[in-house]
Structures are given as C-alpha cells and as structure tokens.
N, CA, C and O atoms as CSV, one atom per row, in Angstrom:
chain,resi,resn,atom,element,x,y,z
A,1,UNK,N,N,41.039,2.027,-3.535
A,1,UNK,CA,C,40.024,1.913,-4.563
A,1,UNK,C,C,39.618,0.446,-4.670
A,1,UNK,O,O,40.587,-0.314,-4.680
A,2,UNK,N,N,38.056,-0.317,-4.779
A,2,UNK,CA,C,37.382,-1.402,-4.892
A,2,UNK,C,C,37.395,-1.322,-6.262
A,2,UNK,O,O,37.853,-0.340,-6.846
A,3,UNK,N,N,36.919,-2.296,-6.834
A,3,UNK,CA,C,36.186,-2.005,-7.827
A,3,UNK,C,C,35.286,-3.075,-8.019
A,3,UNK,O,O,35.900,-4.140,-8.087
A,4,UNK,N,N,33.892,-3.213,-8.147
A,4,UNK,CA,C,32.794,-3.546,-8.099
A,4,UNK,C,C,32.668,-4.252,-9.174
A,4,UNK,O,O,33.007,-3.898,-10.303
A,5,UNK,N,N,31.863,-5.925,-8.668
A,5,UNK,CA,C,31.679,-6.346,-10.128
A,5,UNK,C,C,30.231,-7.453,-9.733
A,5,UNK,O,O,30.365,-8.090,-8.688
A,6,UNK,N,N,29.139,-7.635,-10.388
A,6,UNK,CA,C,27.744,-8.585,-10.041
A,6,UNK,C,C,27.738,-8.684,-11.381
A,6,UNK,O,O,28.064,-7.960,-12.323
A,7,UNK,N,N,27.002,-10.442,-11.142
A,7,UNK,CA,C,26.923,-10.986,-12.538
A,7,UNK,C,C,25.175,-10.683,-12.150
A,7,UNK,O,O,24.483,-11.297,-12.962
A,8,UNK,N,N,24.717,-10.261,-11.598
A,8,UNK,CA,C,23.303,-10.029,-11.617
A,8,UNK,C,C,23.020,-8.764,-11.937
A,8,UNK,O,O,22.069,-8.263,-11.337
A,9,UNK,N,N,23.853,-7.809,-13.087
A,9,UNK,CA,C,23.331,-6.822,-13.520
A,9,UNK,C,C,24.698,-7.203,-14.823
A,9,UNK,O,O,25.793,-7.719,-14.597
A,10,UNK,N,N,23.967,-6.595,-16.571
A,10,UNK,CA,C,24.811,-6.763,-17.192
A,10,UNK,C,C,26.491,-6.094,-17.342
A,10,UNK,O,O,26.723,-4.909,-17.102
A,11,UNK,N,N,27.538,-7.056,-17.765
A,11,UNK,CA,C,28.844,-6.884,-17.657
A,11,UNK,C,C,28.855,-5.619,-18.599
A,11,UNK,O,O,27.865,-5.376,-19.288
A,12,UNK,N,N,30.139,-4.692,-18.635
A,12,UNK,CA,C,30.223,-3.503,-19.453
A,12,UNK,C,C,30.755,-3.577,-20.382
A,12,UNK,O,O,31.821,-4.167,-20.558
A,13,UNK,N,N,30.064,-2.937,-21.242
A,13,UNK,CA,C,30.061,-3.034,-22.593
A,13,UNK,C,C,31.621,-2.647,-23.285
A,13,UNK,O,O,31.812,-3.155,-24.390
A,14,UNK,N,N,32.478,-1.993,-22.854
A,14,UNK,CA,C,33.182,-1.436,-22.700
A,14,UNK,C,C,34.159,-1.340,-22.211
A,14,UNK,O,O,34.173,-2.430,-21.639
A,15,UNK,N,N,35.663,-0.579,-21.774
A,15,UNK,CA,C,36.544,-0.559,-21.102
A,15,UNK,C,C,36.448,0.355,-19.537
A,15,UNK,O,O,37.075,1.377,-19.259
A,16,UNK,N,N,35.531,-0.333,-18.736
A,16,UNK,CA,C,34.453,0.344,-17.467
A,16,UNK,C,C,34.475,-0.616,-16.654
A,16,UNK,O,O,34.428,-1.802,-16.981
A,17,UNK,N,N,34.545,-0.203,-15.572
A,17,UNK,CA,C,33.777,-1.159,-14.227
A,17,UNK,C,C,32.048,-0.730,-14.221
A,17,UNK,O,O,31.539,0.317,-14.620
A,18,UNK,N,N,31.489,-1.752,-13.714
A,18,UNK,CA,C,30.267,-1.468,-13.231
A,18,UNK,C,C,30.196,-0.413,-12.298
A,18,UNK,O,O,29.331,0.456,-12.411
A,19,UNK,N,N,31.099,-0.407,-11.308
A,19,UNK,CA,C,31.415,0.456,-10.048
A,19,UNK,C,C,32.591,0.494,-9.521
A,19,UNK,O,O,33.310,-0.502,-9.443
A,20,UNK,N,N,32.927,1.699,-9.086
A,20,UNK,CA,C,33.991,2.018,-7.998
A,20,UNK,C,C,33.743,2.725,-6.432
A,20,UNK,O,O,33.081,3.738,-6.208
A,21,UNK,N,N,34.459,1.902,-5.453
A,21,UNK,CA,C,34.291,2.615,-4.245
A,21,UNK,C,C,35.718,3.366,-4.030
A,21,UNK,O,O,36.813,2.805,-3.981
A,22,UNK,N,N,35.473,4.706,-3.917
A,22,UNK,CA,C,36.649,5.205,-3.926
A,22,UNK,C,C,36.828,6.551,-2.281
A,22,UNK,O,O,36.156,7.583,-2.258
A,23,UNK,N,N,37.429,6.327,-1.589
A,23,UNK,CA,C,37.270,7.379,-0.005
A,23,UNK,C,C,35.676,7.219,0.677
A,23,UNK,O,O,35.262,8.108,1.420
A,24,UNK,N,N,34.789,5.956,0.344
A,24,UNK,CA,C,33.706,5.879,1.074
A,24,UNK,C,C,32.489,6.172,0.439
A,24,UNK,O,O,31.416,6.143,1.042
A,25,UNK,N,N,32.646,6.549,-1.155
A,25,UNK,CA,C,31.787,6.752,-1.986
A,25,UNK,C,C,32.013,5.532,-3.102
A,25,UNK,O,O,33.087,5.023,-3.424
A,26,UNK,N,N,30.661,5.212,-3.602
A,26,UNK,CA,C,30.411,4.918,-4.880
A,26,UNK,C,C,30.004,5.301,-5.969
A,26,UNK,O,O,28.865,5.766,-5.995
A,27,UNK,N,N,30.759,5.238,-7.183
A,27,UNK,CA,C,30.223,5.611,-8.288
A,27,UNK,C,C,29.615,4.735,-9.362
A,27,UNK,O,O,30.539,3.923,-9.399
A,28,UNK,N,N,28.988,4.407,-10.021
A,28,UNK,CA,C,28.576,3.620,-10.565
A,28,UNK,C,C,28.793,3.746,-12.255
A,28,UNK,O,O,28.920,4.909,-12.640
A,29,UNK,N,N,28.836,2.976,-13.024
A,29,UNK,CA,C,28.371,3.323,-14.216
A,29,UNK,C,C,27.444,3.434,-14.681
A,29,UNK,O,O,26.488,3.227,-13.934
A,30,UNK,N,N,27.150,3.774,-15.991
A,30,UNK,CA,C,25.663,4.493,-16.326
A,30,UNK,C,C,24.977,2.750,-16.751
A,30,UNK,O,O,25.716,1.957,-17.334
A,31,UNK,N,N,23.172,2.257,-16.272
A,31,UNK,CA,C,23.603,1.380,-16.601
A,31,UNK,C,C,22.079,1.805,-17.492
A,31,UNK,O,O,21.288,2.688,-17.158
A,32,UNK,N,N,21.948,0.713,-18.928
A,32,UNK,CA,C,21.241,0.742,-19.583
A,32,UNK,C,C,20.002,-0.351,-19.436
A,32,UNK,O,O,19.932,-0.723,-18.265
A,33,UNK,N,N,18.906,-1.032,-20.366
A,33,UNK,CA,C,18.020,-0.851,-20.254
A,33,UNK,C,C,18.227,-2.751,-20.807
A,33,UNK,O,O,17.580,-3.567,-21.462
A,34,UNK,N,N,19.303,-2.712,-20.184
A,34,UNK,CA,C,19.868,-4.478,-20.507
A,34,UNK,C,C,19.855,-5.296,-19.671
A,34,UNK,O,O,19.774,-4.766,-18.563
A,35,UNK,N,N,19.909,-6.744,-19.621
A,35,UNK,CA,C,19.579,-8.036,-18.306
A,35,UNK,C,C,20.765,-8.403,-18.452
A,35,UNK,O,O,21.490,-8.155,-19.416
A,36,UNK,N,N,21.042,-9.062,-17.428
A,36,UNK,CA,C,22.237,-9.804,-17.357
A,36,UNK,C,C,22.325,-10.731,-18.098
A,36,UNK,O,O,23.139,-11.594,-17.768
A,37,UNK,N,N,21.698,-10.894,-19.127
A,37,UNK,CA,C,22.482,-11.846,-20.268
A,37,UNK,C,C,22.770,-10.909,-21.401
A,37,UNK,O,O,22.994,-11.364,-22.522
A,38,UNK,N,N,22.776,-9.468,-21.133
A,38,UNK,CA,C,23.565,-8.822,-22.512
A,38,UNK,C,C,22.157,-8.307,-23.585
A,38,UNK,O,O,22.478,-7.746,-24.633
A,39,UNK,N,N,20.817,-8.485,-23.332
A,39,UNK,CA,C,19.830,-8.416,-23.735
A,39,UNK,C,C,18.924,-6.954,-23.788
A,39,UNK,O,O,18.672,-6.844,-22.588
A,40,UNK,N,N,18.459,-6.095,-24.264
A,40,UNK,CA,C,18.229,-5.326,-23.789
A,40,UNK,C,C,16.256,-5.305,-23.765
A,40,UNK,O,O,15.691,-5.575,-24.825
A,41,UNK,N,N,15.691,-5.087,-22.936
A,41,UNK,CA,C,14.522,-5.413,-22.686
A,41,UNK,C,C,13.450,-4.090,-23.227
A,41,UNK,O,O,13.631,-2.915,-22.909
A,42,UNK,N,N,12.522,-4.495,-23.946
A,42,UNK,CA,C,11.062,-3.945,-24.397
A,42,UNK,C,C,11.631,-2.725,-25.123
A,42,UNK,O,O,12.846,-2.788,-25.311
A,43,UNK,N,N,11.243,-2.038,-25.404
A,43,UNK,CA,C,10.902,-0.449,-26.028
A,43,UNK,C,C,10.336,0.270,-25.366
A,43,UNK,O,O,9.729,1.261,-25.773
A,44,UNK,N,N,10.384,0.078,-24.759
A,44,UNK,CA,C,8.944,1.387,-24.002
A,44,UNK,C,C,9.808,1.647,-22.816
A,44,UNK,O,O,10.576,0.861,-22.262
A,45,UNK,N,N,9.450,3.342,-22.422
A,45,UNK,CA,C,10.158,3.841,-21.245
A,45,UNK,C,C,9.740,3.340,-19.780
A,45,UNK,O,O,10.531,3.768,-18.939
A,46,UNK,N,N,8.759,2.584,-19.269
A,46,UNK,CA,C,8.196,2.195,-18.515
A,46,UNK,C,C,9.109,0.805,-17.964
A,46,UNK,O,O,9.524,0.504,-16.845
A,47,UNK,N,N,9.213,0.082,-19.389
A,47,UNK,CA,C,9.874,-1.017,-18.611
A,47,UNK,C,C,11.499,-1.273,-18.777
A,47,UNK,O,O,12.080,-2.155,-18.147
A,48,UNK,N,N,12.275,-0.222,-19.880
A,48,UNK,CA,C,13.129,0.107,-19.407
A,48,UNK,C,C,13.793,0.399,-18.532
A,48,UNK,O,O,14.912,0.115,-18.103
A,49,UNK,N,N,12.738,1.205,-18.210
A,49,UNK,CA,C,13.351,2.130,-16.408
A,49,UNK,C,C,13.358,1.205,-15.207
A,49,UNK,O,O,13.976,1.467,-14.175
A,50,UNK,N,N,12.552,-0.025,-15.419
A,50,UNK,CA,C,12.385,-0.775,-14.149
A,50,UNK,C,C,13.852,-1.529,-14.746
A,50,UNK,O,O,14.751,-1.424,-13.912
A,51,UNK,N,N,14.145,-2.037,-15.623
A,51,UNK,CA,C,15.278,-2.608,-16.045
A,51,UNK,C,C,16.756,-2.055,-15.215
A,51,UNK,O,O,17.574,-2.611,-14.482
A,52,UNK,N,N,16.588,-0.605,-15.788
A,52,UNK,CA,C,17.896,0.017,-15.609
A,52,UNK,C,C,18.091,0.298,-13.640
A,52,UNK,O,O,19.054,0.211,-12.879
A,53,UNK,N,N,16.977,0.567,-13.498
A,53,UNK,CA,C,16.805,0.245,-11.617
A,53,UNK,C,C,17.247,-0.776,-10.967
A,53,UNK,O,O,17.973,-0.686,-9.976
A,54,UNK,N,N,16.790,-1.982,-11.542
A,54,UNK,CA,C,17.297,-3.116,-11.426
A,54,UNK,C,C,18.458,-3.547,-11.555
A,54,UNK,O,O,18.786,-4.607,-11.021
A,55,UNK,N,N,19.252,-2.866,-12.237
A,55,UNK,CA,C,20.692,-3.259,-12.649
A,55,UNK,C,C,21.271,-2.288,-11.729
A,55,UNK,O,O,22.475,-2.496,-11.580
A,56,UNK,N,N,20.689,-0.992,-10.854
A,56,UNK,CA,C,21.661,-0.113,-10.446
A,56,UNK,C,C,21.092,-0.964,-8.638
A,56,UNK,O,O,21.815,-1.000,-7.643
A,57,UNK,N,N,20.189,-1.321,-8.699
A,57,UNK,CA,C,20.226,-2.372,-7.330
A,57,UNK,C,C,21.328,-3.296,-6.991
A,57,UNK,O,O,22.100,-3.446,-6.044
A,58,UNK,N,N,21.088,-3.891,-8.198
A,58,UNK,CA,C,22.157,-5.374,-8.063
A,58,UNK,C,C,23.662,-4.460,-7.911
A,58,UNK,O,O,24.203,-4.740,-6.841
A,59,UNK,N,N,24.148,-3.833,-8.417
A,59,UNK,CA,C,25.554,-3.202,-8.823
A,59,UNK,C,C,25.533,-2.460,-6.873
A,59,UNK,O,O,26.563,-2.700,-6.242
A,60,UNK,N,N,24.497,-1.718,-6.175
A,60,UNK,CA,C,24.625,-0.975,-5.457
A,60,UNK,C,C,24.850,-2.515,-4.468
A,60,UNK,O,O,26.008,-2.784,-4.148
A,61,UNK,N,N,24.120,-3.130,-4.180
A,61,UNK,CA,C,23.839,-4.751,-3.362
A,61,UNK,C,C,25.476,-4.874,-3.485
A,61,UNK,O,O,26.163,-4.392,-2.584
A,62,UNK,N,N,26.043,-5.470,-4.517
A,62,UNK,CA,C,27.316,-5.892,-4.890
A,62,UNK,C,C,28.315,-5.062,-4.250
A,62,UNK,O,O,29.449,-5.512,-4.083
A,63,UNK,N,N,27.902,-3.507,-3.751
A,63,UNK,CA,C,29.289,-2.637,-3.061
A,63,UNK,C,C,28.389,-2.329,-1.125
A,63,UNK,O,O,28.530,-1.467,-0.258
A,64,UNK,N,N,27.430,-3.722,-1.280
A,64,UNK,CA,C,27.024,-3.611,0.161
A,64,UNK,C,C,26.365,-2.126,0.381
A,64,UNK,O,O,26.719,-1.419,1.325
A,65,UNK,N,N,25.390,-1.721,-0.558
A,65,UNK,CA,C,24.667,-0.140,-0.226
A,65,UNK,C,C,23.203,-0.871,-0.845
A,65,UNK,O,O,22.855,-2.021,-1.115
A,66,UNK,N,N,22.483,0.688,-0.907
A,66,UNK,CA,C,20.862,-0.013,-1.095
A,66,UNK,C,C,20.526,1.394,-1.862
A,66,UNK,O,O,21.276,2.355,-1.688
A,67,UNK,N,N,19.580,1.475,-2.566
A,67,UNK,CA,C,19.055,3.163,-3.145
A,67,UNK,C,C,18.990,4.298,-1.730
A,67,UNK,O,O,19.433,5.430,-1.922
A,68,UNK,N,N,18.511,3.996,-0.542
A,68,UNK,CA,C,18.486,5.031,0.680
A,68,UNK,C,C,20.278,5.462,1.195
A,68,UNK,O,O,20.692,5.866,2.282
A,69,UNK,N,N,21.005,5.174,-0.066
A,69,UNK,CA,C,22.523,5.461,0.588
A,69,UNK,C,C,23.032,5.779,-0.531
A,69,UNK,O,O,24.232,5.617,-0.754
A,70,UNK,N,N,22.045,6.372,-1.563
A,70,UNK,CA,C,22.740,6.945,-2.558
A,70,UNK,C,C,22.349,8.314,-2.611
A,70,UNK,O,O,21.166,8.522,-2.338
A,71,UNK,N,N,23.255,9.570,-2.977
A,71,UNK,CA,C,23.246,10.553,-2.476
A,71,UNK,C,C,22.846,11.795,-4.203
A,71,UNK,O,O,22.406,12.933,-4.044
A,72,UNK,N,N,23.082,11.307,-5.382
A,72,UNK,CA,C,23.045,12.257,-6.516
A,72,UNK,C,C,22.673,10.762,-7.607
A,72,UNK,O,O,23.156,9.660,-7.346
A,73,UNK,N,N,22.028,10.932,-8.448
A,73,UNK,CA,C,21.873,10.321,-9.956
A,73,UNK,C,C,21.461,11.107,-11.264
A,73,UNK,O,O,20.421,11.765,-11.222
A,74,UNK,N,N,22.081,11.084,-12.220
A,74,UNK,CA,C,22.265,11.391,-13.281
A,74,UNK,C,C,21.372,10.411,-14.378
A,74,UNK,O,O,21.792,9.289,-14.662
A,75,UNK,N,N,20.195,10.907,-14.919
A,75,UNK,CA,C,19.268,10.373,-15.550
A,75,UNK,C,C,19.493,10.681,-16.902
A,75,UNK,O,O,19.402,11.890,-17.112
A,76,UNK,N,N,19.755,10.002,-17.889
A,76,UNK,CA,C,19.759,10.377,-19.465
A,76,UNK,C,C,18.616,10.123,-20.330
A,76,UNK,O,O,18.124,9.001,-20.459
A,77,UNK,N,N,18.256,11.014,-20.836
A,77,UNK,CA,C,16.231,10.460,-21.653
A,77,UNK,C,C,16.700,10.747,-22.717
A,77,UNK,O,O,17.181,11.858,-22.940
A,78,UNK,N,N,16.645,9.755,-23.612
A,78,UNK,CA,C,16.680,10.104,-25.498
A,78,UNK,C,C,15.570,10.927,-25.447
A,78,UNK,O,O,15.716,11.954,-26.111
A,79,UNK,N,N,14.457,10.813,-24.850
A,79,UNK,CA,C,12.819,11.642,-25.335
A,79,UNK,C,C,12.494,12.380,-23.761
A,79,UNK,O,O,12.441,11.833,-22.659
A,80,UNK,N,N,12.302,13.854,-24.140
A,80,UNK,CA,C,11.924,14.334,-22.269
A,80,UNK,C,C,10.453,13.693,-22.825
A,80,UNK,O,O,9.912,12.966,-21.992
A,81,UNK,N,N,10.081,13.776,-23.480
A,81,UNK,CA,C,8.499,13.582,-23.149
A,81,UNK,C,C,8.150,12.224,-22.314
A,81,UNK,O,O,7.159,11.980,-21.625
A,82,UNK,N,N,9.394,11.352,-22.629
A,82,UNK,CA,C,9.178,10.552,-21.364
A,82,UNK,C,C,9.277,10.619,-20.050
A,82,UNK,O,O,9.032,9.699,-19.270
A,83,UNK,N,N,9.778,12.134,-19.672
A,83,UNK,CA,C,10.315,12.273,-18.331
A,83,UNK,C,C,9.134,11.590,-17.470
A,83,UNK,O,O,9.460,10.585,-16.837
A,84,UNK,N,N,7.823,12.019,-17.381
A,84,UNK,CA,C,6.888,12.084,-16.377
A,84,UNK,C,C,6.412,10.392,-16.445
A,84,UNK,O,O,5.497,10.334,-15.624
A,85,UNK,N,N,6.543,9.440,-16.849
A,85,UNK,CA,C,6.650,8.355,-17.012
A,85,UNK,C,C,7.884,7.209,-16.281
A,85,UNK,O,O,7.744,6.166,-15.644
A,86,UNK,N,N,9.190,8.038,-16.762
A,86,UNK,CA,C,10.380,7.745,-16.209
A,86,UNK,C,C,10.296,8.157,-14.620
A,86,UNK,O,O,10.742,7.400,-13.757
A,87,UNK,N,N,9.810,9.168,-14.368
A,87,UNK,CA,C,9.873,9.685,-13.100
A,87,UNK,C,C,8.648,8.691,-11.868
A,87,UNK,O,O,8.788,8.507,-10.659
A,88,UNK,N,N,7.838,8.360,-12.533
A,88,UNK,CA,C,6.808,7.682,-11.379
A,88,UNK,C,C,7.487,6.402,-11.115
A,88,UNK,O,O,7.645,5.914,-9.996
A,89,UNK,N,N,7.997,5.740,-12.583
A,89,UNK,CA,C,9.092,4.490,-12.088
A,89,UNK,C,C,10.002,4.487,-10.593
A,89,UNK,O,O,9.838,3.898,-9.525
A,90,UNK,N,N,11.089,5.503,-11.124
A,90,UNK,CA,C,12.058,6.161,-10.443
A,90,UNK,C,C,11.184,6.051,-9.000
A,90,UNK,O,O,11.357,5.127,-8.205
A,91,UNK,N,N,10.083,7.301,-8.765
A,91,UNK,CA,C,9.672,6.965,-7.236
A,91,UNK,C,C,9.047,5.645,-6.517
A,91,UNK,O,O,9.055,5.305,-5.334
A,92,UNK,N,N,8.518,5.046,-7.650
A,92,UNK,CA,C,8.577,3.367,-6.765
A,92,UNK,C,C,9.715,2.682,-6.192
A,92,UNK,O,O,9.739,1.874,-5.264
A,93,UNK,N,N,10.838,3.233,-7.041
A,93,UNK,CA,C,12.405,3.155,-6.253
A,93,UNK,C,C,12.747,3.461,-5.045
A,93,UNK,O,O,12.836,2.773,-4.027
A,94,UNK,N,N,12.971,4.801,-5.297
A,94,UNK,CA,C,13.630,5.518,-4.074
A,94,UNK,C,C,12.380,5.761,-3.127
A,94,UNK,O,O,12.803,5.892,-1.979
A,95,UNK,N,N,11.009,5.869,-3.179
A,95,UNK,CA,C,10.032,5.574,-2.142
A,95,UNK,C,C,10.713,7.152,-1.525
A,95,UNK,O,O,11.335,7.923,-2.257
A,96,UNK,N,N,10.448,7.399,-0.098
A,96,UNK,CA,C,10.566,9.095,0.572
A,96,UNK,C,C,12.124,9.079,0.332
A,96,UNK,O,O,12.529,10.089,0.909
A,97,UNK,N,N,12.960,8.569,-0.113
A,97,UNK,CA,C,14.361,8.894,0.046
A,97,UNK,C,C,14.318,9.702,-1.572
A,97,UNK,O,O,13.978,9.162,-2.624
A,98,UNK,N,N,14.742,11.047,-1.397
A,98,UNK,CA,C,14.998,11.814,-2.865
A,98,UNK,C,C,16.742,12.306,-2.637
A,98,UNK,O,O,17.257,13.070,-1.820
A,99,UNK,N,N,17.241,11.599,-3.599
A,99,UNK,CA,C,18.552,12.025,-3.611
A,99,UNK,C,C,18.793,13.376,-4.492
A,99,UNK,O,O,17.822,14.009,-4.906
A,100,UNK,N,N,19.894,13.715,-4.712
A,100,UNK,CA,C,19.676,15.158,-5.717
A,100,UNK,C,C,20.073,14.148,-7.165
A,100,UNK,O,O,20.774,13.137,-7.207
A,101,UNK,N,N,19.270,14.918,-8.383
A,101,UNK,CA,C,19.590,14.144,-9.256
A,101,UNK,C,C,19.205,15.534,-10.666
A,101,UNK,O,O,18.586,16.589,-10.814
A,102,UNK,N,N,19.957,14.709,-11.308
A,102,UNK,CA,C,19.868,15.727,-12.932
A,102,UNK,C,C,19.268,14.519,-13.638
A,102,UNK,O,O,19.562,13.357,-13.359
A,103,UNK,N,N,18.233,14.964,-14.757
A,103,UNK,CA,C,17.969,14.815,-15.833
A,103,UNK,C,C,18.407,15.665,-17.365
A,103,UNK,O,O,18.430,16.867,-17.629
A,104,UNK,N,N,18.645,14.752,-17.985
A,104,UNK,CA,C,19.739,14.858,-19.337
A,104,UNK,C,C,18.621,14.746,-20.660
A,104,UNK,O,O,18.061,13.676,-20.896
A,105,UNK,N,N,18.466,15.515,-21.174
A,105,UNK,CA,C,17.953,15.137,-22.652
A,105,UNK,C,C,18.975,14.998,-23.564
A,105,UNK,O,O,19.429,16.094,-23.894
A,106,UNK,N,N,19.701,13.709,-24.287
A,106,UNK,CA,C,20.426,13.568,-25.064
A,106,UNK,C,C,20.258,13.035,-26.511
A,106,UNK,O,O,19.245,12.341,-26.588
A,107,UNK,N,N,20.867,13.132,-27.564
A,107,UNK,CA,C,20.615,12.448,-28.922
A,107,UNK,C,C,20.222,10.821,-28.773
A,107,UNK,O,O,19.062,10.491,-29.021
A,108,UNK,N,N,21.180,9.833,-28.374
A,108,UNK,CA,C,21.021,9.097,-28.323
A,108,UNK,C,C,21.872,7.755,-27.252
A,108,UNK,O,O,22.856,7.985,-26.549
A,109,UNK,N,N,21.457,6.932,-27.330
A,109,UNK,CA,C,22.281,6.739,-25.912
A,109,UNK,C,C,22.900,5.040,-26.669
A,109,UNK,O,O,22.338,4.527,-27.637
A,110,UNK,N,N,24.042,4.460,-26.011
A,110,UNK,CA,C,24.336,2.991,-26.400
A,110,UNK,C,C,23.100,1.849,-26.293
A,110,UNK,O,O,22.547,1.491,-25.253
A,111,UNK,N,N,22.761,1.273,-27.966
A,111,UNK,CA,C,21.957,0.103,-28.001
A,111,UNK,C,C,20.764,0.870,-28.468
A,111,UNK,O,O,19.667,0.321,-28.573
A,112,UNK,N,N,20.973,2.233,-28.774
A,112,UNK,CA,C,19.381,3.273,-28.988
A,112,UNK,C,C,18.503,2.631,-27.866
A,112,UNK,O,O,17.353,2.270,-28.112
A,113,UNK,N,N,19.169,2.473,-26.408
A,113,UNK,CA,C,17.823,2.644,-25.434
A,113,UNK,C,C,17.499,4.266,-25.303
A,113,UNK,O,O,17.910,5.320,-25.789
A,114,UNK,N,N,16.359,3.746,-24.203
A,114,UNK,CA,C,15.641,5.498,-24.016
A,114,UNK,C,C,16.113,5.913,-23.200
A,114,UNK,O,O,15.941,7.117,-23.014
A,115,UNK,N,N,17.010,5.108,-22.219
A,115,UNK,CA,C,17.228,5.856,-20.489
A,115,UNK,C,C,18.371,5.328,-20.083
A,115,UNK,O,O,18.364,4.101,-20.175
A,116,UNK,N,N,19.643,5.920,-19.542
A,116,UNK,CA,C,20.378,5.407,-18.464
A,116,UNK,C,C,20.331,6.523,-17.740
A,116,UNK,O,O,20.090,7.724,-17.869
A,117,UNK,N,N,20.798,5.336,-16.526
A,117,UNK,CA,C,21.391,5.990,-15.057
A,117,UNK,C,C,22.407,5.664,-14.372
A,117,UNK,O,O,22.760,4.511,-14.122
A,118,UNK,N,N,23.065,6.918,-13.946
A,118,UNK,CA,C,24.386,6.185,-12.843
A,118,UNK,C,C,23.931,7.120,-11.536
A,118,UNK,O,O,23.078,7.980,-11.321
A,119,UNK,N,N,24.905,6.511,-10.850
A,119,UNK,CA,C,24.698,7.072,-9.286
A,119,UNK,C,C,25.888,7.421,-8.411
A,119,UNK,O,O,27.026,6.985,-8.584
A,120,UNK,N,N,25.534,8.191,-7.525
A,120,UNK,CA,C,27.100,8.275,-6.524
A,120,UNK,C,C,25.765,7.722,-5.294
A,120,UNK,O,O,24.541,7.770,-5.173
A,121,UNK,N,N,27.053,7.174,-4.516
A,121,UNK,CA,C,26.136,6.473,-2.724
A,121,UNK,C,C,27.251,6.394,-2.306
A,121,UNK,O,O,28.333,6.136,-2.833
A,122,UNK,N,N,26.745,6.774,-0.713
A,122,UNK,CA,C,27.346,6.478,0.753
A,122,UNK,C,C,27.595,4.981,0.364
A,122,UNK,O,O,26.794,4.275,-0.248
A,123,UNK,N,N,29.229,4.490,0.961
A,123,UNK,CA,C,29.349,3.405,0.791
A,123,UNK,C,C,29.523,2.917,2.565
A,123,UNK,O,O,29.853,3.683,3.470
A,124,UNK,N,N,29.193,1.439,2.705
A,124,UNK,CA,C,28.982,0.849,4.088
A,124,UNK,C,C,30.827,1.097,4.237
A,124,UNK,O,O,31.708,1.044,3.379
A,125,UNK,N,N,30.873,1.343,5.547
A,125,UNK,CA,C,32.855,0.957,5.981
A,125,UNK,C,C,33.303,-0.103,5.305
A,125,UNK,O,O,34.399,-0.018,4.750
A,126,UNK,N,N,32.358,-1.579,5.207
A,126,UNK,CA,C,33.597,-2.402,5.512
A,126,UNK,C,C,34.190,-2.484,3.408
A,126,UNK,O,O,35.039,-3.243,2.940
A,127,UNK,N,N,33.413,-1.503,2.695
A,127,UNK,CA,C,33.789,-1.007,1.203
A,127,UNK,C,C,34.561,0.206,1.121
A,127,UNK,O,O,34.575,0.687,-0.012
A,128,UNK,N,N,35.282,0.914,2.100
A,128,UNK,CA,C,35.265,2.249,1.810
A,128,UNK,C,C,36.944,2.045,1.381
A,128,UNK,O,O,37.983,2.400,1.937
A,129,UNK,N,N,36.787,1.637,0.693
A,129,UNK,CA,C,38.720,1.174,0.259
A,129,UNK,C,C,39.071,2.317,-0.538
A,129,UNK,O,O,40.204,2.417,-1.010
C-alpha cells in the first residue's frame, strides 16, 4: 500500500489520505470544491467542478496516472438540477475517455459545496505497491 500525498491539491480535512495505491489501483478521496490553500472557490456549479477536477488531476499526477487511466468516479450533487452543467465540465475533462461513473444526489456535502468527486484508476507499475 502507497499512500499519496500533493501539496497542489488541498490537504484532508480529516483523518484521510488524499489517495491510496493499493494491488495497482488507485483510490482517491472525494475531493471538494477547495484550492490548495484550504479555500473553497465561487458558488456556482460551473466553477466548482473545474475546481474539484483540478484537485483530482493534481492527486491522480501525484500517483503518476492522468484522467485516461481512471476506470469508475463517483459524483456527489447537493442539486441534480445541476447535473447537466456539472456534466459538460466533467467532458472537457475526460474528452472520448468515459469511465463508468455514478451520480449521487445528496443533502449536503462538507463546507456546503455543490459537488465532490472521487475516483478509482489504473495505477502506472512503478506505484502499484
């Protein structure tokens, strides 16, 4: 087991790693709609979502993977009505790579943002601890 840590996506809030590589997979934690200084950025689901992308880049970069080597993500929306908003973000991401993924309508999420995400990814060999 690795366990994953970038100061270019925010530290966890919590008793969590950012990530674990565990038999050649990564898991990530869910990450929210915060900068690496602990900040959490705008209100609006639009630039949240580029936020929380951003933080699951840096965290994926940090275990040597990229979004085309992640295989399932788990999307949480305080509001579905943001889904179709959240979702055009999302495909400027992953571009033709569609991993399998769930979307979550939940009460409310840590910091009352609108969106997290975590991920599982193919991890490169020289991480597969």
């Amino acid at each position: 087991m690795k366990f994953i840590s970038t100061d270019q996506a925010p530290t966890a809030i919590g008793p969590y790693s950012q990530a674990l590589v565990v038999n050649g997979i990564i898991y990530t934690s869910g990450q929210i709609a915060m900068n690496e200084k602990g900040v959490i950025v705008a209100d609006d689901i639009v630039n949240q979502t580029h936020q929380v992308l951003k933080n699951l880049f840096y965290v994926l970069e940090a275990s040597n993977a990229h979004f085309n080597d992640v295989i399932k993500t788990t999307i949480y929306l305080a509001d579905m009505d943001d889904f179709l908003k959240m979702n055009e973000v999302y495909a400027h991401y992953f571009g033709h790579h569609k991993p399998a993924r769930s979307t979550i309508a939940v009460k409310t999420l840590p910091r009352d943002v609108l969106i997290e995400v975590d991920c599982i990814a193919v991890a490169n060999s020289d991480y597969s601890a």
